[in-house]
DRENNU-494548 format. One record per residue (C-alpha): x, y, z. Coordinates in Angstrom, 2 decimals, decimal comma. Last residue first. Layout:
% residues N
+---------+---------+---------+
!       X !       Y !       Z !
+---------+---------+---------+
!       X !       Y !       Z !
...
+---------+---------+---------+
***
This chain:
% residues 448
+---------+---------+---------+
!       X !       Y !       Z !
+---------+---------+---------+
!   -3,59 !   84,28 !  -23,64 !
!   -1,34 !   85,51 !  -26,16 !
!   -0,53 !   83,90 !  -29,68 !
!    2,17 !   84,39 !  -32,22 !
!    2,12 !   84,46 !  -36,09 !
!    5,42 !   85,18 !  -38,72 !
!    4,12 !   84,64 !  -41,73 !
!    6,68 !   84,91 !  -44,61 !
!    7,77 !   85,59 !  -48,25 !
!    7,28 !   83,15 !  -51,40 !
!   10,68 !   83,36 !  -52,63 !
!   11,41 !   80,59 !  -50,49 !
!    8,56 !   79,37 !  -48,37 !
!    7,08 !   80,55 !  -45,24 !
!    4,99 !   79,94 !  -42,35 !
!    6,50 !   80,49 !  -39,00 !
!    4,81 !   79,92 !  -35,48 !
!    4,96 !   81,34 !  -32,07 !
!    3,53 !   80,03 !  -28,93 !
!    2,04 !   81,92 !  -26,14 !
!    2,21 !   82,06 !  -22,30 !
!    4,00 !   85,73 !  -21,73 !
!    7,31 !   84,31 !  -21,13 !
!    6,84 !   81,65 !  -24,12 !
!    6,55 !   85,09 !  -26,41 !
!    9,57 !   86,45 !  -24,79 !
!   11,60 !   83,44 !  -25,13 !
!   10,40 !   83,04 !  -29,16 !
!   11,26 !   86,69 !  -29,43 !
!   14,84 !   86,57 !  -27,99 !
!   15,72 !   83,39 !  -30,27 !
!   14,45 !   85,62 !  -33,19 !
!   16,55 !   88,51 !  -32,67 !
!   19,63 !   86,51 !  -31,39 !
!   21,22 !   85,76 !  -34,61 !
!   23,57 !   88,60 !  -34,39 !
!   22,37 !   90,64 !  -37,53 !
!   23,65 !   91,68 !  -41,07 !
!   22,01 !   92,11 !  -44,34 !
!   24,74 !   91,13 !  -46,45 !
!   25,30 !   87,89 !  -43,97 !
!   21,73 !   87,47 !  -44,08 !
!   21,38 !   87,40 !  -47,51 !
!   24,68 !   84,88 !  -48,45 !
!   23,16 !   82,09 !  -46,27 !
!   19,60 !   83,14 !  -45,08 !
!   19,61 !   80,64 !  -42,28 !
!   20,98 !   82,63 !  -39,24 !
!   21,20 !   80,65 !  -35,64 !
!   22,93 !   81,90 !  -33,21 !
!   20,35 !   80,88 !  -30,55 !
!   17,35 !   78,51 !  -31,68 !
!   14,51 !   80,47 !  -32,98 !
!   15,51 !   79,63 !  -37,03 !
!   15,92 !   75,91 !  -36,08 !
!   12,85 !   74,65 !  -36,19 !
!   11,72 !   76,72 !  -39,70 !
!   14,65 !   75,69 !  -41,22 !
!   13,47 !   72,41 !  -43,35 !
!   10,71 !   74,89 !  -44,54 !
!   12,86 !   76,98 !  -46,46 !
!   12,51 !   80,58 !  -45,35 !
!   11,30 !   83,56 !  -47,36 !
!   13,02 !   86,32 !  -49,49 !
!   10,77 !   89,16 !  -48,43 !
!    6,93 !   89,51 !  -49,66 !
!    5,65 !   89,54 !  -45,94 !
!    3,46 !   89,21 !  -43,18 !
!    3,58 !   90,09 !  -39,64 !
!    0,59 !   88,47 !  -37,42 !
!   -0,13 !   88,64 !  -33,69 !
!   -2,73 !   86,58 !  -32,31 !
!   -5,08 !   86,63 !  -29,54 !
!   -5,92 !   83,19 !  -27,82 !
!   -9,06 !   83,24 !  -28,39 !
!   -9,49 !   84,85 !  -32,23 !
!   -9,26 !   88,36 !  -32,69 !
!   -6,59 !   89,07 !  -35,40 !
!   -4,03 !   91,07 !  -34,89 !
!   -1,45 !   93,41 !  -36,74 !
!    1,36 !   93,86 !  -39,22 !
!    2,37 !   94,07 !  -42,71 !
!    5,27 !   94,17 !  -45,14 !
!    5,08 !   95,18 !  -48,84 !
!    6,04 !   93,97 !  -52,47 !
!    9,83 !   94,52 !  -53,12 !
!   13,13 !   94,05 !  -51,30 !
!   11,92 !   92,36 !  -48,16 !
!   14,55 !   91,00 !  -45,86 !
!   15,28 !   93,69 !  -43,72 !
!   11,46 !   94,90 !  -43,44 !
!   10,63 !   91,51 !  -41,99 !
!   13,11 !   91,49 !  -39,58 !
!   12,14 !   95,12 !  -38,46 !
!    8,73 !   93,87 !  -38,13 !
!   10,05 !   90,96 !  -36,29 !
!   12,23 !   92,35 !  -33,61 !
!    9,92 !   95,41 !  -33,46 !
!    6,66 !   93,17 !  -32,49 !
!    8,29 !   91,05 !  -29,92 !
!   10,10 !   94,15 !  -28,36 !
!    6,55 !   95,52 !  -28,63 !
!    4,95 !   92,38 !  -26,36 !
!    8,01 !   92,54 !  -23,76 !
!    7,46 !   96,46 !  -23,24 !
!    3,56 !   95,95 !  -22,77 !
!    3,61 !   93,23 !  -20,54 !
!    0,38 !   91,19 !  -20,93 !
!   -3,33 !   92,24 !  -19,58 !
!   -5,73 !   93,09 !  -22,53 !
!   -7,12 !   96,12 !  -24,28 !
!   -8,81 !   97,44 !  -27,64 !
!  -10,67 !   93,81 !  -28,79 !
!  -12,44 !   95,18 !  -32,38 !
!  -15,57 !   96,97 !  -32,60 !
!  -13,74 !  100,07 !  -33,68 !
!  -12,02 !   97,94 !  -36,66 !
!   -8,07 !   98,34 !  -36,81 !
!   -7,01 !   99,67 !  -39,76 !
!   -4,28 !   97,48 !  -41,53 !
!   -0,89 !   98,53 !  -40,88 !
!    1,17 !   99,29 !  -43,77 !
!    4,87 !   99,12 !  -45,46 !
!    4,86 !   99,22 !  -48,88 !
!    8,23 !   98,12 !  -49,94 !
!    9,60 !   99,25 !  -53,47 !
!   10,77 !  102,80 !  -51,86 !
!   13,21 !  101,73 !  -49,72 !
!   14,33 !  103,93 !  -47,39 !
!   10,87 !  104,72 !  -45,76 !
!   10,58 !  101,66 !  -44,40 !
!   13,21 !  102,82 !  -41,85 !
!   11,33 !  105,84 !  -41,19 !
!    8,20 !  103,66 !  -40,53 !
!    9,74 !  101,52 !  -37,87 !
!    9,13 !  103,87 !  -34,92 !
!    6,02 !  105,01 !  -36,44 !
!    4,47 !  101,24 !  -37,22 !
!    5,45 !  100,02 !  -33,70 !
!    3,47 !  103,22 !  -31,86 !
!    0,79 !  102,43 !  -34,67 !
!    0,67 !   99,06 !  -33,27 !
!    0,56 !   99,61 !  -28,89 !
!   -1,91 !  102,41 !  -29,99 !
!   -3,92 !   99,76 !  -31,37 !
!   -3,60 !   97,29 !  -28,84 !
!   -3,91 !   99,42 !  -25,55 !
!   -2,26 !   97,41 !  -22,79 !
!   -3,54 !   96,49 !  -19,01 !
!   -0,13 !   95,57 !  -16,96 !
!    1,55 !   92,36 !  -17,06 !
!    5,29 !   92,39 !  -15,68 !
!    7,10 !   89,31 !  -17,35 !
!   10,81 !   88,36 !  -15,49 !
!   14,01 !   88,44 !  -16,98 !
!   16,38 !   87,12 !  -14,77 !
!   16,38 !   83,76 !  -15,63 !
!   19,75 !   82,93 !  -16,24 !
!   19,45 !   82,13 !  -19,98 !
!   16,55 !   85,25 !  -20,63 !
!   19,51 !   87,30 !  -18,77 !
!   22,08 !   86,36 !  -20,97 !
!   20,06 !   86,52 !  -23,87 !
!   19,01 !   90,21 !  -23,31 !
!   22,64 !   91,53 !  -22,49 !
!   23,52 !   90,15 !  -26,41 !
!   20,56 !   91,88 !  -27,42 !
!   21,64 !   94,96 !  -25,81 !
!   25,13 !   95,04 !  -27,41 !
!   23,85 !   94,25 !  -31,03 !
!   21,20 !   97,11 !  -30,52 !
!   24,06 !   99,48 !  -28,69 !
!   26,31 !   98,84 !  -32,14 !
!   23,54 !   99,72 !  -34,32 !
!   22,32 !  102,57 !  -32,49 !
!   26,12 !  103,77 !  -32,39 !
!   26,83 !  103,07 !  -36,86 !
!   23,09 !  104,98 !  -37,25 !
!   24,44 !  107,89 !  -35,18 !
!   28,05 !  107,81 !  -36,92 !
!   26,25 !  107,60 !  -40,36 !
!   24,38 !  110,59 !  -39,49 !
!   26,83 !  112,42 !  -38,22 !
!   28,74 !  111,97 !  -41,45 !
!   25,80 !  113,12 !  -43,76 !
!   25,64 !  116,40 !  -41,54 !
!   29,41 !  117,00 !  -42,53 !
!   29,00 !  116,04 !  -45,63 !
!   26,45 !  119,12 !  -46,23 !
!   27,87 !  121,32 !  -44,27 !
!   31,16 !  121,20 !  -46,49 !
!   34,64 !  119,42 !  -44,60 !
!   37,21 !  122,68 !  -44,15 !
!   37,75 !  122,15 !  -40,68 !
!   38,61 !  118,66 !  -41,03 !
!   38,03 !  117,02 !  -37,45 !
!   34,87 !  115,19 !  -39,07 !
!   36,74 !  113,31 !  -41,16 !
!   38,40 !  111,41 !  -38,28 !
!   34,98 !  111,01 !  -36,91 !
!   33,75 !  109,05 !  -40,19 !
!   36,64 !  106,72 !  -39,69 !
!   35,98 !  105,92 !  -35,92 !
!   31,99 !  105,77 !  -36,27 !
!   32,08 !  103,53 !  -39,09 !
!   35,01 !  101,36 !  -38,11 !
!   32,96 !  101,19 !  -34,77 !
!   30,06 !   99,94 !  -37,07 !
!   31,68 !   97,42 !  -38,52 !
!   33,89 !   95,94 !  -36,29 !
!   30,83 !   95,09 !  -33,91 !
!   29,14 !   93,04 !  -36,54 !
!   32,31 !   91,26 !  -37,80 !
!   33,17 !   90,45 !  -34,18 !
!   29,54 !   89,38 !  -33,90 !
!   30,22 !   87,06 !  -36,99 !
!   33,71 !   85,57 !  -35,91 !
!   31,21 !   85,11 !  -32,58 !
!   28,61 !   83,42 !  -33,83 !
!   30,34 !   81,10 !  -35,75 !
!   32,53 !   80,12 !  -32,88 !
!   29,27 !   79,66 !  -30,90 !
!   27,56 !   77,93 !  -33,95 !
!   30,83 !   75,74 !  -34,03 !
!   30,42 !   75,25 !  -30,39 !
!   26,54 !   74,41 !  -30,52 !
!   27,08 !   71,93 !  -33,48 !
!   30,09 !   70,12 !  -31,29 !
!   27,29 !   69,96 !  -28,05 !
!   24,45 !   68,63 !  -29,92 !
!   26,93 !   65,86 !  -31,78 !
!   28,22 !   64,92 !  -28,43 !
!   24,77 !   64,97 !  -26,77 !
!   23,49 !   62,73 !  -29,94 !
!   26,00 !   60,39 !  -29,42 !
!   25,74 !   60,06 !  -25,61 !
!   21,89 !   59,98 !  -26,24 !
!   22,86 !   56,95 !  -28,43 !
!   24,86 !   55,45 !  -26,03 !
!   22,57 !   56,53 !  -23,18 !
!   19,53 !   54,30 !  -25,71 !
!   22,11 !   50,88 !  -26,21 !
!   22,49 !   51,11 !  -22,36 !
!   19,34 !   51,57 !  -21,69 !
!   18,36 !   48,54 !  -24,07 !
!   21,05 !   46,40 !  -22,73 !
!   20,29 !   46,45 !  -19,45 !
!   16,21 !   46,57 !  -20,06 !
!   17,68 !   43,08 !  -21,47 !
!   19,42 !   41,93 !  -18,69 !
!   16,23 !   43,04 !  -16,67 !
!   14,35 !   40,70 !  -18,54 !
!   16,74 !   37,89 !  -17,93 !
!   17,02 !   38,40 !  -14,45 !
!   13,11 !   38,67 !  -13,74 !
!   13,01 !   35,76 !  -16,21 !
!   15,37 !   33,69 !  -13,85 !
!   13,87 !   34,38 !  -11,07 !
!   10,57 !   33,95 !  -11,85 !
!   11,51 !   30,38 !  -13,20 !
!   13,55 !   30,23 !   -9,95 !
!    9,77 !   30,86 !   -8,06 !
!    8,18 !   27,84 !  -10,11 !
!   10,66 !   25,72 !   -8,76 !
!   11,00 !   26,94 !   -5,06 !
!    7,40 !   26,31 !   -5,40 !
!    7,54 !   22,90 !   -6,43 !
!   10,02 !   21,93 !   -4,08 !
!    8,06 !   23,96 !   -0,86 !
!    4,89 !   21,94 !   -2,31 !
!    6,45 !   18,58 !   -2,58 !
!    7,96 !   19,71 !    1,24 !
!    4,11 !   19,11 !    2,83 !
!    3,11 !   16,49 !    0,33 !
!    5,84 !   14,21 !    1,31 !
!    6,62 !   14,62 !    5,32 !
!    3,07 !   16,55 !    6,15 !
!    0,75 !   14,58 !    3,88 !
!    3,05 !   11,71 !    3,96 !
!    2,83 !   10,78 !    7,73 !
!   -0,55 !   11,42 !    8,38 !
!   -2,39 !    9,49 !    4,89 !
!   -2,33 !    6,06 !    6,28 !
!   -3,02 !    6,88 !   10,16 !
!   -5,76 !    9,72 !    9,33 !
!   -7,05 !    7,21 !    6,68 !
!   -7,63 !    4,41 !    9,56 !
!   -9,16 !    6,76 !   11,89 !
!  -11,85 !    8,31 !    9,46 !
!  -13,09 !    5,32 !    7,21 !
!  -15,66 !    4,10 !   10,43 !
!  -17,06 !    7,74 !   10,59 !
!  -17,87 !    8,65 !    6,96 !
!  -15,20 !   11,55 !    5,55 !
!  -16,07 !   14,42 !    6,83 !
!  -13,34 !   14,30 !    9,81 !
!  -10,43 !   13,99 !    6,74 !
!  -11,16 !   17,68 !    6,04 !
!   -8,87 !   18,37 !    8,87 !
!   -5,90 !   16,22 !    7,35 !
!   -6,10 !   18,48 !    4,61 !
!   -6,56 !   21,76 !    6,93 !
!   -3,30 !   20,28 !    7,89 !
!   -1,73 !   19,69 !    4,58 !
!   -2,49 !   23,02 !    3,25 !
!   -0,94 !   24,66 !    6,78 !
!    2,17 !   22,73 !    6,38 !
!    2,19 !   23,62 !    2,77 !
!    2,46 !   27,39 !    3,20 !
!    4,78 !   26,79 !    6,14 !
!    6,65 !   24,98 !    3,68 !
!    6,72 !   27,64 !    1,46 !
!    7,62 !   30,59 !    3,30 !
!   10,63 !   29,06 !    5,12 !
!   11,69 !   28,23 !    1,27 !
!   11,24 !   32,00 !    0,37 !
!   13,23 !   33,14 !    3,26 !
!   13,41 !   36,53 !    1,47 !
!   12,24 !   38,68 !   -0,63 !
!    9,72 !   36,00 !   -2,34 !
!    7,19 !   36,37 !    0,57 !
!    6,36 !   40,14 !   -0,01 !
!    2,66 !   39,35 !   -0,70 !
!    2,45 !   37,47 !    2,29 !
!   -1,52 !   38,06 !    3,26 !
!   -2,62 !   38,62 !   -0,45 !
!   -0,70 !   35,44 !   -2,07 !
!   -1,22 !   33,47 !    1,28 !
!   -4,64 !   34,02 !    0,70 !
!   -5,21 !   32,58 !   -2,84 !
!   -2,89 !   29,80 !   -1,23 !
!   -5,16 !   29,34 !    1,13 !
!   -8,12 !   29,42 !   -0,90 !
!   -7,06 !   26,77 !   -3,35 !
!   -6,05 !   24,29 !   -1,00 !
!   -9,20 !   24,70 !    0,98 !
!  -11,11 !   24,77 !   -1,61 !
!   -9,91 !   21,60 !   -3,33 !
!   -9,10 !   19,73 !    0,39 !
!  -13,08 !   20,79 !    1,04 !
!  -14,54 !   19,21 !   -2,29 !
!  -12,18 !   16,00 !   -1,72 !
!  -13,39 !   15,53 !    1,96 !
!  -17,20 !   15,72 !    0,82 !
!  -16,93 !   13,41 !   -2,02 !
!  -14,51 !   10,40 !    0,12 !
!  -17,64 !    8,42 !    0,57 !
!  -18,33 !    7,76 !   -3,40 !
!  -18,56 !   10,47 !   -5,89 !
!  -16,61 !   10,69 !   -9,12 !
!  -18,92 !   13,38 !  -10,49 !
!  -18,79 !   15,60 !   -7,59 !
!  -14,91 !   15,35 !   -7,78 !
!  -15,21 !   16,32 !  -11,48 !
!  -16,87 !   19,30 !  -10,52 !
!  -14,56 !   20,26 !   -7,95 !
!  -11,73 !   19,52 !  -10,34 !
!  -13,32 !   22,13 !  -12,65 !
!  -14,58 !   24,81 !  -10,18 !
!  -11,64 !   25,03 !   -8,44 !
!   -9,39 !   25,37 !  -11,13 !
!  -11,83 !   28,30 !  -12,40 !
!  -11,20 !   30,09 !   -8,86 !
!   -7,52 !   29,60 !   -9,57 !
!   -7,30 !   30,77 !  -12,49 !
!   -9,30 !   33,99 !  -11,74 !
!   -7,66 !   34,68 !   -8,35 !
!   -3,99 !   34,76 !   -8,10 !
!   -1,55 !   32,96 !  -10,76 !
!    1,38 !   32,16 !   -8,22 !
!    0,15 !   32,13 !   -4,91 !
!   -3,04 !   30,43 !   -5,99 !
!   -1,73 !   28,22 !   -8,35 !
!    0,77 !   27,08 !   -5,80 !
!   -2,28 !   26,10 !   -3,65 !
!   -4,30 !   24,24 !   -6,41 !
!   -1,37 !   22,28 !   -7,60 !
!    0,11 !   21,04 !   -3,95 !
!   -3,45 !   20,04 !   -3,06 !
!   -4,74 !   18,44 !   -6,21 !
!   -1,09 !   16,09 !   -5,23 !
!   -3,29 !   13,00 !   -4,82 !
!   -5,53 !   10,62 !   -2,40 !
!   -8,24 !    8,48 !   -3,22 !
!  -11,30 !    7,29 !   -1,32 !
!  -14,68 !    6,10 !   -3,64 !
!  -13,52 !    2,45 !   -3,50 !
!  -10,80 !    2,30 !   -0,59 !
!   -7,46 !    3,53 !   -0,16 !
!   -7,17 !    4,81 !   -4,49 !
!   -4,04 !    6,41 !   -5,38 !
!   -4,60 !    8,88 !   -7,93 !
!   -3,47 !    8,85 !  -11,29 !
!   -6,84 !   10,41 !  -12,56 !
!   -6,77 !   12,98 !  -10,07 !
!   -3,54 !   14,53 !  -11,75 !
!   -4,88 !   14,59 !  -14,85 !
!   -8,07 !   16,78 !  -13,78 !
!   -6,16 !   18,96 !  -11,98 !
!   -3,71 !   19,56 !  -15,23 !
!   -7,31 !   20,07 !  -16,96 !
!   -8,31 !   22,55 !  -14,55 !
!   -4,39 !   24,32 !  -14,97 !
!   -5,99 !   24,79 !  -18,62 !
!   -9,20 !   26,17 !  -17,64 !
!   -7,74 !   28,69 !  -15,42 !
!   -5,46 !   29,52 !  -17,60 !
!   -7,69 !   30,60 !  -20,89 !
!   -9,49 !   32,45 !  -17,87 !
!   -6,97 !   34,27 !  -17,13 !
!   -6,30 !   34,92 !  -20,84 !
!   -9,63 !   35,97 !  -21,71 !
!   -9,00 !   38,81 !  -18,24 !
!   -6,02 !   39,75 !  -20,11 !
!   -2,66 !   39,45 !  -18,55 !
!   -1,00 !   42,53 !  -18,20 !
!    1,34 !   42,36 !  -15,20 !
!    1,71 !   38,58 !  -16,01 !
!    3,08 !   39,21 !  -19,10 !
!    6,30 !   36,76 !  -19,51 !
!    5,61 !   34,68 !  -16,21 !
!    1,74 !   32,99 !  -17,97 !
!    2,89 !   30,69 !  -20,54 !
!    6,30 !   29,71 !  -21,01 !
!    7,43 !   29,72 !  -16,97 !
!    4,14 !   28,90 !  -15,42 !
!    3,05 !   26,41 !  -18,20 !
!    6,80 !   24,52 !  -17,90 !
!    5,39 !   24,56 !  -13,85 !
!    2,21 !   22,68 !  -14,73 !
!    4,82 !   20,24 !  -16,81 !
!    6,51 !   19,49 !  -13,85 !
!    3,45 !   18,87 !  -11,45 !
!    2,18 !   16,18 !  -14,13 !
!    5,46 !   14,27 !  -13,07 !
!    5,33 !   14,89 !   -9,29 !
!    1,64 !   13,41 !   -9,70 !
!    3,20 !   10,27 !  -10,67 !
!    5,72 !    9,65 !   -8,22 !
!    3,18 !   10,16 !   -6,14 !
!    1,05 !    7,86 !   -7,65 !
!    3,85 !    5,62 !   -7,50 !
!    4,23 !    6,67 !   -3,97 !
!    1,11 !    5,82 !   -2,67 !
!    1,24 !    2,52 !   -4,04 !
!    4,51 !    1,37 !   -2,22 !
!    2,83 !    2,28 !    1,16 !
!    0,00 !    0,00 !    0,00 !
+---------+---------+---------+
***
């Protein structure tokens, strides 16, 4: 008899193995997000397992058999959790029912049992893989195999004794430690995927900080050569003002110079000093926007007279080309007159673009102004030399000037735009740029 019980052991241990395989090919790789089909998918297979299993039973007396449904039903709860489990249940409970005979009411209890403490053990202990996993599993199966041996009091009176004395021994020296061994097997599966998996989140971070490393380095080389660009063109840009102002004074000291050059002189000298303190100032401008020391003051602003104060400051610099039309459109009575944003911020905005716009326009016109939509937005068109599309990222980064050969005749720090884009993000908006070459632009920019 002894020998019996552990063939079917023997037996069990066998279908045990490949219920693990299903742990560690089946459900380990996405438990996290298992779908509630595919819970149930497991449920019904680990059923069938149960089902196997209590078919190579070892039979004590007709209608009283004993196998390992306890060691598979409580590892499936503390591994798979509740909806495979509960279906597990079901199924070898059913097919318990259907067997009958006087051992019916002890088999339904072990199944539940079984199944419910490890469904328990899985919410009581849920840290019980940290550490003294094997500690954690026995007890798990010592308390199985006791509420096992419990269960044996339903069976009919005169069978109780003499299966208590059989079945003892190896419930708590066999089936007790089958369940630490098959648990300790299932949990190495684990194990080993956790380590596998994050061998491979290894990899993959390293493989992504090698190419951030790469595209730092490359970020970092294209900001010093448009540094060193930037400044070889800024000395340019300085140098040619002051040789303005230095060689027009020297003429100056000639007493004899006419009236006439003399007044064309100054003029040069004033426009050579506003352009030098403009490249000065914007270079001030970035520094602070890059430390954070500019800060938005919001006061309530008059729109239109905001624009026509733009339009006369600009207008005289229009003025010297005579194939621009430079306009602002009239602004409707009925139309929004005030909001709250910083006043001196929003017309630096305006004047950095307008004047942009006028730089780079040889013929057609330039205009400016709003249109009332929610958020309000700021538009400056024009009939200039335009901006290839593959630019229009880059064109508010720092440094940055696109217009090859025009822009270098034209002049400028490559700041202007960079500023504006700050500014605008200051106040809460977003700017955009439409614009082809040869087509002209749209510069628009919103404010809450």
């Amino acid at each position: 008899m002894q020998g019996s019980i552990f063939i079917a052991l023997l037996q069990n241990i066998a279908v045990l193995l490949a219920f693990s395989m299903i742990y560690e090919n089946f459900w380990i790789k996405n438990e996290d997000s298992k779908t509630i089909l595919a819970k149930v998918l497991t449920g019904f297979i680990i059923g069938g397992i149960g089902i196997l299993i209590m078919h190579t039973r070892w039979i004590y007396i007709p209608g009283i058999g004993f196998d390992t449904r306890s060691v598979l039903l409580s590892v499936t709860g503390l591994f798979f959790g509740g909806i495979p489990t509960l279906i597990a249940i079901a199924i070898t409970g059913g097919l318990r029912i259907y067997l009958g005979g006087g051992g019916v009411f002890m088999g339904i209890s072990v199944i539940i049992t079984s199944g419910l403490i490890g469904l328990l053990w899985r919410w009581l202990r849920p840290r019980w893989k940290e550490k003294n996993y094997s500690l954690e599993l026995l007890a798990m199966g010592f308390t199985v195999h006791l509420a096992m041996l419990a269960s044996t009091m339903l069976l009919p009176s005169e069978n109780f004794l003499p299966t208590v004395k059989v079945i003892a021994i190896p419930l708590i020296f066999l089936y007790s430690p089958a369940t630490m061994l098959l648990g300790i097997l299932m949990l190495g599966q684990w194990n080993n995927f956790q380590n596998r998996k994050a061998k491979e989140e290894l990899r993959e971070a390293e493989h992504r900080l090698n190419k951030e490393l790469v595209l730092a380095k490359e970020k970092a080389e294209e900001s010093d050569r448009l540094k060193s660009s930037f400044l070889a063109n800024l000395s340019h840009e300085i140098r040619t003002p002051m040789n303005a102002i230095l060689g027009f004074t020297d003429f100056l000291v000639d007493p004899n110079l006419p009236v006439e050059r003399r007044e064309r002189y100054n003029t040069i000298i004033q426009n050579s000093g506003n352009h030098l303190i403009s490249i000065i100032d914007d270079i001030i401008e970035i520094s602070k926007i890059e430390t954070n020391q500019v800060k938005a003051h919001i006061s309530k602003v008059n729109i239109p007279d905001l624009l026509k104060d733009v339009y006369q400051l600009l207008l005289i610099h229009a003025k010297k080309n005579p194939n621009v039309e430079f306009r602002l459109p009239v602004i409707p009575d009925k139309a929004v007159q005030h909001f709250q944003t910083d006043e001196l911020k929003l017309k630096q905005i305006l004047i950095n673009l307008v004047g942009n716009a006028i730089k780079f326009t040889e013929t057609g016109h330039v205009e400016f102004g709003y249109e009332e939509r929610t958020p309000l937005t700021f538009f400056i068109r024009d009939t200039g030399c335009g901006i290839d599309p593959d630019h229009h990222d880059i064109i508010f980064e720092r440094f940055r000037q696109v217009g090859g050969e025009i822009s270098i005749i034209k002049g400028g720090s490559g700041l202007g735009l960079a500023i504006v884009k700050a500014y605008v993000e200051m106040l809460g908006g977003k700017i955009t740029v439409e614009s082809e070459p040869e087509k002209g632009s749209i510069f628009k920019f919103t404010l809450p």
